[in-house]
C-alpha positions in Angstrom: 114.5 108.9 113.1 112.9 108.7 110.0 111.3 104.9 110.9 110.1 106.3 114.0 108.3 109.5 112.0 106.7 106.8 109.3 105.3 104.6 112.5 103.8 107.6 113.8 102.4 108.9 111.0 100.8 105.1 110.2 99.1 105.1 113.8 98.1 108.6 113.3 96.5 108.0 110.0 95.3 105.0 111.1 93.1 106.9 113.9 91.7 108.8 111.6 90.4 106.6 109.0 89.0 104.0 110.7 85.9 106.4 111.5 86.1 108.1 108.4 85.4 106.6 105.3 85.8 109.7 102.8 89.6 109.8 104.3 92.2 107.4 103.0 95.5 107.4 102.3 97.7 105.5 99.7 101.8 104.8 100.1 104.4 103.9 98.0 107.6 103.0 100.2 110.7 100.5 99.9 111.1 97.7 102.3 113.2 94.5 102.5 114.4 95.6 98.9 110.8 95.4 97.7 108.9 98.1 96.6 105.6 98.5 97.7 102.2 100.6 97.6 99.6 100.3 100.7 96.1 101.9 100.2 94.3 102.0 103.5 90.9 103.2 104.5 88.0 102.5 106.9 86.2 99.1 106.5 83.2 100.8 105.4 84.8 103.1 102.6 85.5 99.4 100.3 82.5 98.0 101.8 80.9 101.0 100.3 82.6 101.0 96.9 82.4 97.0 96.5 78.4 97.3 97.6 78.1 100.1 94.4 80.4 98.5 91.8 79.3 94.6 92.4 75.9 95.0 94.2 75.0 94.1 97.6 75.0 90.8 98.6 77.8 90.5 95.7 79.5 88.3 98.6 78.7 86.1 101.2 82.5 85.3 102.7 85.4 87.5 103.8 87.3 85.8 101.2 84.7 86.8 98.7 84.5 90.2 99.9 88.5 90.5 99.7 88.4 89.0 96.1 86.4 91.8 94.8 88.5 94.5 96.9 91.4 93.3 94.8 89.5 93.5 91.6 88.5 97.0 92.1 91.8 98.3 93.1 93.4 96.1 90.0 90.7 98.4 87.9 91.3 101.7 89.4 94.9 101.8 90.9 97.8 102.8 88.4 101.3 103.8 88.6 103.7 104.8 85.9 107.1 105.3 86.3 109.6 106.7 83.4 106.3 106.2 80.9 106.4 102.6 81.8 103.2 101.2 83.2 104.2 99.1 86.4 102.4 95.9 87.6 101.0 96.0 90.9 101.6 92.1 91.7 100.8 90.3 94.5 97.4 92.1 95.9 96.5 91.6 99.4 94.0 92.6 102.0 94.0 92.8 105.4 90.4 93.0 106.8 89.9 95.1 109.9 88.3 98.4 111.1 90.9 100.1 109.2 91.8 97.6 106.5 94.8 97.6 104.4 95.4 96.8 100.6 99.0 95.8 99.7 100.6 95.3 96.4 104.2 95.0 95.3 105.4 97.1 92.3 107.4 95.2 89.6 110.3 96.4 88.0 110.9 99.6 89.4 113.5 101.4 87.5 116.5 102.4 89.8 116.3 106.1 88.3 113.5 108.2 88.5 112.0 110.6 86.0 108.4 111.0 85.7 105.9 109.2 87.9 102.2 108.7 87.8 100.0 107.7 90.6 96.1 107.3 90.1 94.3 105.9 92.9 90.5 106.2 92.1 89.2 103.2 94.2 87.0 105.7 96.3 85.7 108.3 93.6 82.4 107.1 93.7 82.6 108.7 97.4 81.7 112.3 97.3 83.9 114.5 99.0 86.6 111.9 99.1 90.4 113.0 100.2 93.3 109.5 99.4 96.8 111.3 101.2 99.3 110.3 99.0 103.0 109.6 100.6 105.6 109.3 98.3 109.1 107.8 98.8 111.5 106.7 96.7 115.7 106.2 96.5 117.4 109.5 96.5 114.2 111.8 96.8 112.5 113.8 99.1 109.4 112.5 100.9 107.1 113.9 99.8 103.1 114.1 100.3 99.7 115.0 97.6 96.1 114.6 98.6 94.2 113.2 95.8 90.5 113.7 95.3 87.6 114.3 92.6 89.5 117.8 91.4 92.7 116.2 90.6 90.6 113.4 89.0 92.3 111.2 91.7 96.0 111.4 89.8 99.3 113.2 90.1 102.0 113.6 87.0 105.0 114.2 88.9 108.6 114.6 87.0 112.2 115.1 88.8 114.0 117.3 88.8 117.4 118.8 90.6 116.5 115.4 93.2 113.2 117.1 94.1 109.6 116.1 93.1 107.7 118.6 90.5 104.1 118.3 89.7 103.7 118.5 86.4 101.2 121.1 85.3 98.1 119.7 83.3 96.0 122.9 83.7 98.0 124.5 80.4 97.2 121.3 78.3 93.6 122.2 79.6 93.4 125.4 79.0 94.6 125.0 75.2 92.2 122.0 74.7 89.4 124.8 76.2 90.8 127.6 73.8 90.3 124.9 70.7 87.1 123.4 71.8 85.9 127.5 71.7 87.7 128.2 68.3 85.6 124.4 67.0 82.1 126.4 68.6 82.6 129.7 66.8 83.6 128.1 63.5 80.9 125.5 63.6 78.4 128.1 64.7 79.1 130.7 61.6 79.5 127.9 59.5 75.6 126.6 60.7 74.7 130.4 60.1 76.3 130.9 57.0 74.2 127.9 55.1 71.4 128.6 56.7 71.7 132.2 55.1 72.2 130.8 51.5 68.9 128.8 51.9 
């Protein structure tokens, strides 16, 4: 049951990127006891993003064109697991109207405490939306959309064998409350020598 929802859901996303190119989506699944992440996305959303990174006419082949896809998404896609960056080995592209980058993650640990996924291939693109699908051994699936608010990233942690995002916005909010208290002081500081002159 579950193969036959994931096959649906890959044709139905598949639909709906190919015509449009702010829409992609980004998985991280097991199969044949590899783990594995698959960004896919219209044909014209890398085109796009290669076009502004390495110039038009950076490319005169496919194979040239799906060279500098892999160096971008080498540059812009990571994942952490457990506080341990993993490599993403192995890049490949699949060229089509939809077209598909695949890379296998090394080492994944076998238990699961805090992950990190950033996937900022397409934030040059404005209004850009990357679905991400999450599965992993023992846990829910479970699904994030990732775009220019979230800064393209998710902190996840486990707990109780379910997925948590972990909250940045307090870590935000106390670098806000400092960067305010550094104004003030600075500011009567600045006021207080310009008095004395």
């Amino acid at each position: 049951m579950r193969l036959i929802a994931m096959t649906l859901l890959l044709l139905y996303t598949g639909v709906v990127h190919a015509h449009q190119p702010d829409l992609s989506n980004i998985m991280i699944f097991e199969q044949d006891g590899k783990n594995l992440l698959m960004i896919r996305s219209a044909l014209t959303a890398f085109e796009g993003e290669v076009d502004f990174h390495y110039q038009k006419g950076a490319y005169k082949t496919p194979e040239a064109f799906i060279q500098l896809v892999i160096k971008r998404f080498e540059h812009t896609c990571r994942v952490i697991i457990n506080n341990e960056t993993i490599r993403l080995i192995n890049p490949r592209v699949v060229l089509g109207h939809e077209t598909t980058v695949v890379a296998e993650l090394a080492k994944v640990p076998q238990t699961i405490k805090s992950y990190y996924i950033k996937n900022a291939f397409f934030e040059d693109m404005p209004s850009n939306q990357c679905e991400l699908i999450l599965t992993a051994k023992g846990l829910p699936q479970k699904q994030f959309i990732l775009n220019n608010t979230n800064n393209q990233e998710v902190r996840l942690r486990v707990k109780n064998a379910e997925w948590i995002v972990k909250d940045s916005s307090s870590s935000f909010v106390k670098n806000l409350l400092w960067g305010a208290i550094f104004v003030i002081v600075g500011t009567f500081t600045i006021a207080v020598i310009k008095e004395r002159k």
